[in-house]
Structure formats: structure tokens, C-alpha cells
C-alpha positions as CSV (number, residue, x, y, z in Angstrom):
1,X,-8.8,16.9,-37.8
2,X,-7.3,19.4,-35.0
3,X,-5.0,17.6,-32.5
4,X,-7.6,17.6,-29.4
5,X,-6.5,16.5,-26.7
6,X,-3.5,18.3,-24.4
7,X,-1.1,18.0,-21.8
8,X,-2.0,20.4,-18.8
9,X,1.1,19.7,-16.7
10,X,4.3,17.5,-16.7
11,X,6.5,16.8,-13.5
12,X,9.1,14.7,-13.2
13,X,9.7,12.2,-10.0
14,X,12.4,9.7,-9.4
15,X,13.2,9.8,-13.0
16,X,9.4,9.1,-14.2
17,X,7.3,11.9,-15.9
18,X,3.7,12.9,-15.2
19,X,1.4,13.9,-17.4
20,X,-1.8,15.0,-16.8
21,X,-3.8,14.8,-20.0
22,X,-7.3,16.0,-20.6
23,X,-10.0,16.3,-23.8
24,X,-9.9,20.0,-24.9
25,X,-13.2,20.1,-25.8
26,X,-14.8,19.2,-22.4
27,X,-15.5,21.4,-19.6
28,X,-12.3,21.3,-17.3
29,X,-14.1,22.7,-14.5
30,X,-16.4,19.3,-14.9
31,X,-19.5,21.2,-13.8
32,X,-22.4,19.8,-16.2
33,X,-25.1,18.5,-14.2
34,X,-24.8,14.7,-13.8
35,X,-28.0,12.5,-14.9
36,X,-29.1,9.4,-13.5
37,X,-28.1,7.7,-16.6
38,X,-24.6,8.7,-16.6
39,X,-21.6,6.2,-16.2
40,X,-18.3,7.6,-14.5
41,X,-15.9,4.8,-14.6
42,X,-12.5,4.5,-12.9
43,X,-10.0,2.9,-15.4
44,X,-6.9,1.8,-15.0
45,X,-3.9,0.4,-17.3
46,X,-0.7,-1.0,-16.9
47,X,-0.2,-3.7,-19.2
48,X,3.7,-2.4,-19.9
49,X,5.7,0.5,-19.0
50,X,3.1,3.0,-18.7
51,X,0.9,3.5,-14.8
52,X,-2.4,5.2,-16.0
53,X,-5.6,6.0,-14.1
54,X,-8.1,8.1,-15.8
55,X,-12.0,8.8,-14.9
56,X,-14.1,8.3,-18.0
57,X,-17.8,9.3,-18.0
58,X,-20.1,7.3,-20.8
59,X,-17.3,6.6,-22.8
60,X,-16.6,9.7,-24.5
61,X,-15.7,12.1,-22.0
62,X,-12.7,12.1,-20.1
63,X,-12.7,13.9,-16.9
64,X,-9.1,13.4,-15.6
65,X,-6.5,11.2,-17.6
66,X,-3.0,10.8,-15.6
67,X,0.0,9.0,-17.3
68,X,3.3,7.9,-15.0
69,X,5.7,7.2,-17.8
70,X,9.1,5.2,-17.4
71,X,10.7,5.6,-20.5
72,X,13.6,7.0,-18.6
73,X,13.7,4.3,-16.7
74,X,14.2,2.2,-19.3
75,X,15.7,4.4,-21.4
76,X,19.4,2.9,-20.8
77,X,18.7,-0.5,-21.4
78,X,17.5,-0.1,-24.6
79,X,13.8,-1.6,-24.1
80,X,11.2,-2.3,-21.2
81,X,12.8,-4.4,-17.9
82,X,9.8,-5.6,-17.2
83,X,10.9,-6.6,-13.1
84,X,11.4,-2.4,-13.3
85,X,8.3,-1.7,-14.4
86,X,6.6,-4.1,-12.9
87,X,8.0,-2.4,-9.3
88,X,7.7,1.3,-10.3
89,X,3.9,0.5,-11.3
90,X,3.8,-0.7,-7.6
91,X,5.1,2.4,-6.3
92,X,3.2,4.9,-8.2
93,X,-0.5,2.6,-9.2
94,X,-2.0,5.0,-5.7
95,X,-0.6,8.2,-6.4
96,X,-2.1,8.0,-9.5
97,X,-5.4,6.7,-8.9
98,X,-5.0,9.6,-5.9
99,X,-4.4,12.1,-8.9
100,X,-7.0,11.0,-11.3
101,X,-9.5,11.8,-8.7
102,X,-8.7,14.8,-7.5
103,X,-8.1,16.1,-11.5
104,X,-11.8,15.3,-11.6
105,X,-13.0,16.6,-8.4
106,X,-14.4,13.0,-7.8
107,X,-14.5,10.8,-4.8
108,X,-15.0,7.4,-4.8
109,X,-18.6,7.6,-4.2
110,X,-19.1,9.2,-7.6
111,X,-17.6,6.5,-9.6
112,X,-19.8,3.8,-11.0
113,X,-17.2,1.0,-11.8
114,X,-13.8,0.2,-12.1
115,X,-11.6,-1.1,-14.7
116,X,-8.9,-2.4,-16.1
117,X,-6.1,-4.2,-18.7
118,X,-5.8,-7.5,-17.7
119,X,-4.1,-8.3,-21.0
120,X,-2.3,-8.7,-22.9
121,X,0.6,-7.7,-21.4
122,X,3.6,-8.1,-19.4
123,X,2.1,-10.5,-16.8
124,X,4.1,-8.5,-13.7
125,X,3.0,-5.6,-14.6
126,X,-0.8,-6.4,-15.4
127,X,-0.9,-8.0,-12.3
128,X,-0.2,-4.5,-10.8
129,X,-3.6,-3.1,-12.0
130,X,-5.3,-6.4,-11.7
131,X,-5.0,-6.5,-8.1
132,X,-5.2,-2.4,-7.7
133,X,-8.6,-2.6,-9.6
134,X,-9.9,-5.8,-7.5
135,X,-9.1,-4.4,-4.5
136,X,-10.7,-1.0,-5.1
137,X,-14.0,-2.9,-6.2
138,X,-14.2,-5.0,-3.1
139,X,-13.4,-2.0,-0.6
140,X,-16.3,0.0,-2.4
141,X,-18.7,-2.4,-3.6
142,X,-18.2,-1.3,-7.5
143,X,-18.9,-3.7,-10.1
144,X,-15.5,-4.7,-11.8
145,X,-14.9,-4.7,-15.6
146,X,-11.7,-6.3,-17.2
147,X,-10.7,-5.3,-20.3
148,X,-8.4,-6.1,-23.2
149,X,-5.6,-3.8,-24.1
150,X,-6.0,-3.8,-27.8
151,X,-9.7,-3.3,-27.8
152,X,-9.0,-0.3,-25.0
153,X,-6.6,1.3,-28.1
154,X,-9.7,1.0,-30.7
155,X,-11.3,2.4,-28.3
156,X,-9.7,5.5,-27.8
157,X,-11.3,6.7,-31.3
158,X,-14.3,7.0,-29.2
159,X,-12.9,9.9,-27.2
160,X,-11.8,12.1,-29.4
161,X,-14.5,11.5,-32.8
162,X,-17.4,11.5,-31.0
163,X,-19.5,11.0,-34.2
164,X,-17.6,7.3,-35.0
165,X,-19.8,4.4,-34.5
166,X,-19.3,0.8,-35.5
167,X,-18.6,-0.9,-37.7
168,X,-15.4,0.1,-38.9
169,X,-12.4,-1.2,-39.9
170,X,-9.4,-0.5,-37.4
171,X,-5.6,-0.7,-37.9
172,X,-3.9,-1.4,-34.4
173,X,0.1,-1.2,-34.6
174,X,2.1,-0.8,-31.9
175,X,5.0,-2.1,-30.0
176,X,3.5,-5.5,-29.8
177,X,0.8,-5.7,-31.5
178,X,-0.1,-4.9,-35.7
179,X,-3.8,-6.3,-36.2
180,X,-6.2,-5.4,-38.9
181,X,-9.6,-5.7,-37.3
182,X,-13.1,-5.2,-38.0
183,X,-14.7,-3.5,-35.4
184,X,-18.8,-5.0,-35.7
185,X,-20.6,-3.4,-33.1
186,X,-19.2,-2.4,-29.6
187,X,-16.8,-5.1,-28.3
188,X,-17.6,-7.5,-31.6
189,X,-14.4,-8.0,-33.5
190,X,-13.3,-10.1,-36.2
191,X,-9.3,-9.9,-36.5
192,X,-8.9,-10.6,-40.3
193,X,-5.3,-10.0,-40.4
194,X,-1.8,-9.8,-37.6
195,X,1.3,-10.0,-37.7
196,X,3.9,-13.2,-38.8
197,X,6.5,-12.1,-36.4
198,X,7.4,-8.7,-35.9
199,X,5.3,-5.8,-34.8
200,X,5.4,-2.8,-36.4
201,X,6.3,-1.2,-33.1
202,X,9.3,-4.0,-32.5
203,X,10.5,-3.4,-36.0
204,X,10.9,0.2,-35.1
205,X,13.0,-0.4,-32.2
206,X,15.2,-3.1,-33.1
207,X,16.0,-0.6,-36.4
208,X,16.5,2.9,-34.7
209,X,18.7,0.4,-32.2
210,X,20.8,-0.9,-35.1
211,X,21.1,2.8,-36.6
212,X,22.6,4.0,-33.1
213,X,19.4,6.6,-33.0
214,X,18.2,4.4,-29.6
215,X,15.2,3.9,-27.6
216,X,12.3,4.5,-27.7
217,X,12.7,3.9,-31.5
218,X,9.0,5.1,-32.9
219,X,9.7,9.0,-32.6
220,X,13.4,8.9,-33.1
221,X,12.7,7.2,-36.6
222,X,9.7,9.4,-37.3
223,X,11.9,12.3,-36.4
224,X,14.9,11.5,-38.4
225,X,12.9,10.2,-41.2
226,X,12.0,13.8,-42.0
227,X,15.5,14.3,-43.3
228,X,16.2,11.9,-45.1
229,X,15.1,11.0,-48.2
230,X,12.5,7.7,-48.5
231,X,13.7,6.8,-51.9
232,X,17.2,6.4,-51.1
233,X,16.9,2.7,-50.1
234,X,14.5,0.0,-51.2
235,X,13.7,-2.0,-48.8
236,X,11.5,-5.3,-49.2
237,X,7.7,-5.4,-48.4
238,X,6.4,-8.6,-47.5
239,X,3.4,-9.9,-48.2
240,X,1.6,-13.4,-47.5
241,X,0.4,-15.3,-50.0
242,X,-2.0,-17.3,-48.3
243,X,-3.4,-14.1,-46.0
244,X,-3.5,-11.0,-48.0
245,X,-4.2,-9.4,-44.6
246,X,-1.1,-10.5,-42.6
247,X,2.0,-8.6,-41.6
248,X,5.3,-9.8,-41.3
249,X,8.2,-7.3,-40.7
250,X,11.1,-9.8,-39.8
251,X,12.4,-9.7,-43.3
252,X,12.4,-6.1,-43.6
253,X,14.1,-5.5,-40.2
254,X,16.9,-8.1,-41.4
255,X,16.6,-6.5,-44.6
256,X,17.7,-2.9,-43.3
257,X,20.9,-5.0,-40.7
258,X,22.2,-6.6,-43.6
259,X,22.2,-3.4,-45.4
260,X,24.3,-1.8,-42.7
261,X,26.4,-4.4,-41.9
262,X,27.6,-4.6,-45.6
263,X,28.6,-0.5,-45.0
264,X,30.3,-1.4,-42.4
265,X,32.5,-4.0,-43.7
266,X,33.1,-1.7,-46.5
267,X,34.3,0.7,-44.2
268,X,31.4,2.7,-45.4
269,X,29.5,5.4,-43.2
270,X,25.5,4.8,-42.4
271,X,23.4,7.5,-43.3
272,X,21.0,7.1,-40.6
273,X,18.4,9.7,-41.9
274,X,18.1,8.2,-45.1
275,X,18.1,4.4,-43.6
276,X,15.3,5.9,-41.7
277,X,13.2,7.5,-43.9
278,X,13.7,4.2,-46.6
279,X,12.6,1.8,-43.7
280,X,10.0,3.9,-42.3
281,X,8.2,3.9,-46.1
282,X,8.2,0.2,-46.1
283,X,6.4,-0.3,-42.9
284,X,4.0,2.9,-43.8
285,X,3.6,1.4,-47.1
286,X,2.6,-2.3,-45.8
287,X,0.4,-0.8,-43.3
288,X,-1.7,1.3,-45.5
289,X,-2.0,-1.0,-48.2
290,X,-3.4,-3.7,-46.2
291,X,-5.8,-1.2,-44.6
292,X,-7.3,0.7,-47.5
293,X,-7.7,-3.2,-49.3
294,X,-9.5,-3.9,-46.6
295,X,-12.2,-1.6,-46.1
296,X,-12.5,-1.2,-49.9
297,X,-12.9,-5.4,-49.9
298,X,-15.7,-5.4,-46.8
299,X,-17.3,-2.7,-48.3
300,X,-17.1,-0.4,-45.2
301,X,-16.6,3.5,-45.6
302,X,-14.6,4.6,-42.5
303,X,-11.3,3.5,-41.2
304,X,-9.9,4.0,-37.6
305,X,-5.8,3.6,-36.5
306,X,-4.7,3.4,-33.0
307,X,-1.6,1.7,-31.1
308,X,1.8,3.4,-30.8
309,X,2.7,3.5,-34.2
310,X,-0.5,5.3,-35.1
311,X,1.0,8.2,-33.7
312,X,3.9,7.9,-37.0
313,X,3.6,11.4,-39.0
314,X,4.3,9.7,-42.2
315,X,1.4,6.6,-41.6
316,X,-0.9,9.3,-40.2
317,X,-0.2,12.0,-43.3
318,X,-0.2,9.0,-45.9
319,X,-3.4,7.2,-44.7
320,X,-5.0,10.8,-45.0
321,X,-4.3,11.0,-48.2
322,X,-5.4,7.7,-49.3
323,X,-8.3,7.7,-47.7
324,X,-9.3,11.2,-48.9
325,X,-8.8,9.8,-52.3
326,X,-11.1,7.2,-51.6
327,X,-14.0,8.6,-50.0
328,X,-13.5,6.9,-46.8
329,X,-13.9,8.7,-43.2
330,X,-10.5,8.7,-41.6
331,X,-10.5,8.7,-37.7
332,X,-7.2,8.6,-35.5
333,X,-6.4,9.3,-31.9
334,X,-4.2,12.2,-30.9
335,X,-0.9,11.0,-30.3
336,X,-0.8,10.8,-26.5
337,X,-4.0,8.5,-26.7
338,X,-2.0,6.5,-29.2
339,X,0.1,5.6,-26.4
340,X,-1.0,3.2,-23.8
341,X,-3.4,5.0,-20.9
342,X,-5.8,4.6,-18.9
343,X,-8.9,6.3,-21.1
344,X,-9.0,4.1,-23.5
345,X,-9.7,1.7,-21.1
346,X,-12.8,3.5,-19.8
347,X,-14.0,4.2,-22.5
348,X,-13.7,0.4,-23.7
349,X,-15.4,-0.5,-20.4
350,X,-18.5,1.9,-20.8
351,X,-19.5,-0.4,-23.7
352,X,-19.1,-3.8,-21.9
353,X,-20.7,-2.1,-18.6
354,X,-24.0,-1.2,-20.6
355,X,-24.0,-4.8,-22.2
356,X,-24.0,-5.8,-18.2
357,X,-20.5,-7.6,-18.5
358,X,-18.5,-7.8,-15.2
359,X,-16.0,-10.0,-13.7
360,X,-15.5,-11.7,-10.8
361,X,-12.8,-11.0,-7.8
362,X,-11.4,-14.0,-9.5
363,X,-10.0,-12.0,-12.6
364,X,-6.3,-12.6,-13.0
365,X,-3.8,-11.7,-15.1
366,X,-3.5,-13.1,-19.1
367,X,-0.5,-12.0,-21.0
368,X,-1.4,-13.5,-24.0
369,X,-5.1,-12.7,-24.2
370,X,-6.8,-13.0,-27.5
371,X,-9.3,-9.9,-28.8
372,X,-12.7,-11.3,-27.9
373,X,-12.2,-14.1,-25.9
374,X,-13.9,-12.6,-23.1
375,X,-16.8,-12.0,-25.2
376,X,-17.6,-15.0,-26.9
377,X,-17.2,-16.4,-23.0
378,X,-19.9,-14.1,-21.8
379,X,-22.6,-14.8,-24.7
380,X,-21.5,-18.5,-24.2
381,X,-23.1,-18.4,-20.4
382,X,-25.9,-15.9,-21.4
């Protein structure tokens, strides 16, 4: 599969980049004639570090996606502040909504909805979007779509394989989150397996930390995996004996400190490509077992990855293969949609908007949302 989607511009402000992302495949001069039965939704996330505002029209195609990163911001202290992020998402939630409109050559009076993450999340910063997204559907009469975060990064398989239809089985690993999932229908999901402790994502930054390669730790491990050699090391995988599905990476990530630390008190140098590439093929390892069992065991044929750590060369490369092997149908996001955004988002909302979900001017802020508790609460009051 050819790496779709691509960044048309980057600028840089107050130390937090821009990106402008669109779908290569669609028209950028958005001139298709628009039917009756089209939905244009305004979408917007910012459940962590990340302002994103993106124009989405029936799910699939993106018309303007714009990302306001802070990982320079954050950069220094090693991880997300979330008071930081919860104030730059304050000063830059307009400009970007501003910018996702004019990428589009919308106005408001050509969008149909608006959405957004309201978890989970960090609770300052969702409350950013939340109350963006509230007020933007009161001052133009829009109907009002929350959505979770995780079902916004299944989602983004939508965009970019527009031939993938449920049900599938999804892997979701990021910095927070590592779920197993089976994706029914359209916003029906059974989550048949999560993390202990750990996530994926949290492992990778609290190891490229300890290895002095910093933060953001995903791409600097990825990166200096590549040189190093994945044998050099073994590392433990965990598994759970009473849930063959679950993750836990806790013991792996003390695993790889208790490795260095005995170097160091041997007065012993760390070889931080091959630490790397050892602990990397423990995680990809885990990851892909527990998601090839599962679609072989529920007897699907096609299996999805999205979340941060679905952007990993060696999960992405390895998962391939397997599933090549296999005969299963492997879909994943380009990178930048692996990330968090604002597209996902629409395109997640598109599905609950046709099944006539909404919410109220009441919707707040949940940082610990569960996948699907919004839906089994709107088929409870059908």
C-alpha cells in the first residue's frame, strides 16, 4: 500500500509546527459537485498535545486536515505538561478551525455538523475542544457529535482504504492506549483485549528516556532500532494467562532498566542501538502475536492498526508479512493519520451522524471514557 496522504506545508510559530495535511488522492481544488446527500463535517481533536481541526465529507474524504503540534514544547521536559498544552490548545483551537476552512474553501454555512474528542484524554485539554465545538454548534445551529478518541484512530482506516468495511479486527497502540478490538459494524466494538499497565506508546518513551535517545520516544527508537541488531538482547514477553488477549509491558520496560543499570554498575557502556532494536522486537512481537491469534480465532479475514505506535516501521513491515502469510487483508493509516488529528474524528462522526446520534450542549469532558459507552447509552434510550 503507497503512503497516501501528504504534508502540503509546515510553518513554525512560537515554537509549535503546522502542518497542513491532505488525502492525495482527492481533488485539492475540492470542486466535485456537492449532492444533497453529502455530509461535510467540522471535526475537531485535542485530547493531548496535538490542536487539530479538519473538514471531513462522508467520512472518507478529507477536504482540509490542519495539525498544531507541540512536541517542541514539550520537548524539554521529557513528556506532555499537560497545564502547557492545555493553554497552547487555547491559543491556537481558532486559528486552526480559521485554517481548516479556508484549506477547504468552506464557510460555515457549508458544514453540516461539528465534532469532537471528548475522551479520553487529558481533561484540560479536551475541555479545549469540548467547549470550541459547543460553542461553534450553538452560534450556527449545527447538530453536535461527540466522539471517542480511540474509535476516531480506527477510524482513520476509513480515509485512506476506502474499500474497508466492518467487521474487522483492529489493533490500537499508542501512547496511552494498546487495545485489541473488534470492530462489528460502524461504532459497535467489542474490546477483547488491553493493556495490564503499560502502553505500548508509554513503554516506548520511558525506554528511549532511560537509553538517553529522549522524547518523543516512538521515532527515536524506531530510528535507532535500524542499527542495531534485534537479536542482541532478549528481552521478556509477557503474556496473561487468564487473557490471552491482554498486554502488559511493565515487565519488559523494567526488564530493559535493569539491563542497563547492571552496565552501568559494571562500568560498562550501553549500546543504545542494539537496546533499541532488542526492545523494540519484544513489543512488535507481543503486538503481532496477539493480533494475528485474534483474527485467525474470530475467524475474520482483515486486520486494521492505528494509534501512534502503528506508525512503528518494524510492527508495520512485520504485521505485513504475517498477514500476507496468512491470507488476511492488512489495512494501516499513513503515519501522520497514525498520530492524533482531527480527521479521524470526522470520519468517526460521519458514521454516528447517519445513525442520527448527537449530543447535547450539555457534553463535557471524560478523561477516562470507555470505547462504547456512548453507544450502548444511545440504543439504551432508543
Amino acid at each position: 500500500m503507497e503512503e497516501n496522504i501528504r504534508i502540503n506545508k509546515t510553518t513554525e510559530d512560537d515554537g509549535v509546527i503546522f502542518m497542513s495535511v491532505k488525502d492525495e488522492k482527492e481533488n485539492d481544488n475540492n470542486t466535485d459537485v456537492v449532492k444533497s446527500t453529502d455530509v461535510t463535517i467540522l471535526a475537531i481533536e485535542s485530547s493531548c498535545d496535538e490542536t487539530a481541526v479538519a473538514i471531513v465529507r462522508n467520512g472518507r474524504t478529507v477536504l482540509s486536515n490542519i495539525i498544531s503540534s507541540q512536541i517542541a514544547l514539550h520537548t524539554v521536559y521529557g513528556g506532555v505538561v499537560p497545564e502547557i498544552a492545555s493553554r497552547k490548545h487555547i491559543e491556537k483551537i481558532d486559528y486552526c478551525v480559521k485554517a481548516a476552512l479556508e484549506e477547504a474553501a468552506l464557510t460555515f454555512a457549508d458544514i453540516d455538523a461539528i465534532a469532537v474528542t471528548y475522551g479520553p484524554g487529558l481533561v484540560g485539554a479536551l475541555l479545549v475542544g469540548v467547549s470550541e465545538a459547543k460553542a461553534l454548534s450553538f452560534a450556527l445551529d449545527k447538530p453536535l457529535i461527540g466522539v471517542h478518541h480511540i474509535e476516531g484512530h480506527i477510524c482513520a482506516n476509513y480515509i485512506e482504504n476506502k474499500d474497508l468495511e466492518p467487521p474487522f479486527v483492529c489493533l490500537v497502540a499508542s501512547g496511552g492506549h494498546s487495545h485489541l478490538v473488534v470492530v462489528k459494524d460502524y461504532g459497535e466494538y467489542d474490546i477483547i483485549g488491553q493493556t495490564r499497565d503499560d502502553a505500548a506508546g508509554e513503554a516506548f518513551d520511558k525506554v528511549a528516556r532511560a537509553i538517553g535517545l529522549g522524547y518523543p520516544g516512538g521515532p527515536k527508537i524506531d530510528k535507532a532500532a535500524r542499527e542495531g541488531n534485534p537479536d542482541a538482547i532478549e528481552f521478556p514477553k509477557t503474556k496473561i494467562e487468564d487473557a490471552e488477549y491482554d498486554f502488559s509491558f511493565s515487565g519488559l520496560k523494567s526488564a530493559v532498566l535493569n539491563y542497563i543499570n547492571g552496565l552501568e554498575m559494571k562500568g560498562e557502556q550501553v549500546n543504545q542501538a542494539d537496546v533499541a532494536a532488542s526492545f523494540q522486537k519484544s513489543v512488535v512481537d507481543v503486538l503481532a502475536e496477539h493480533a494475528l491469534k485474534a483474527v485467525k480465532e474470530y475467524g475474520y479475514d482483515k486486520l486494521a492498526i492505528a494509534g501512534g505506535v502503528a506508525s512503528n516501521t518494524a510492527l508495520r513491515e512485520r504485521l505485513e508479512k504475517d498477514c500476507a502469510n496468512n491470507g488476511i487483508s492488512f489495512y494501516r493509516p499513513s503515519p501522520v493519520l497514525c498520530t492524533d488529528n482531527a480527521a479521524m474524528i470526522g470520519a468517526a462522526a460521519f458514521y454516528e451522524y447517519k445513525k442520527g446520534v448527537r449530543s447535547g450542549l450539555d457534553l463535557n469532558a471524560v478523561p477516562n471514557l470507555p470505547l462504547g459507552e456512548r453507544e450502548r447509552r444511545f440504543h439504551a434510550n432508543k
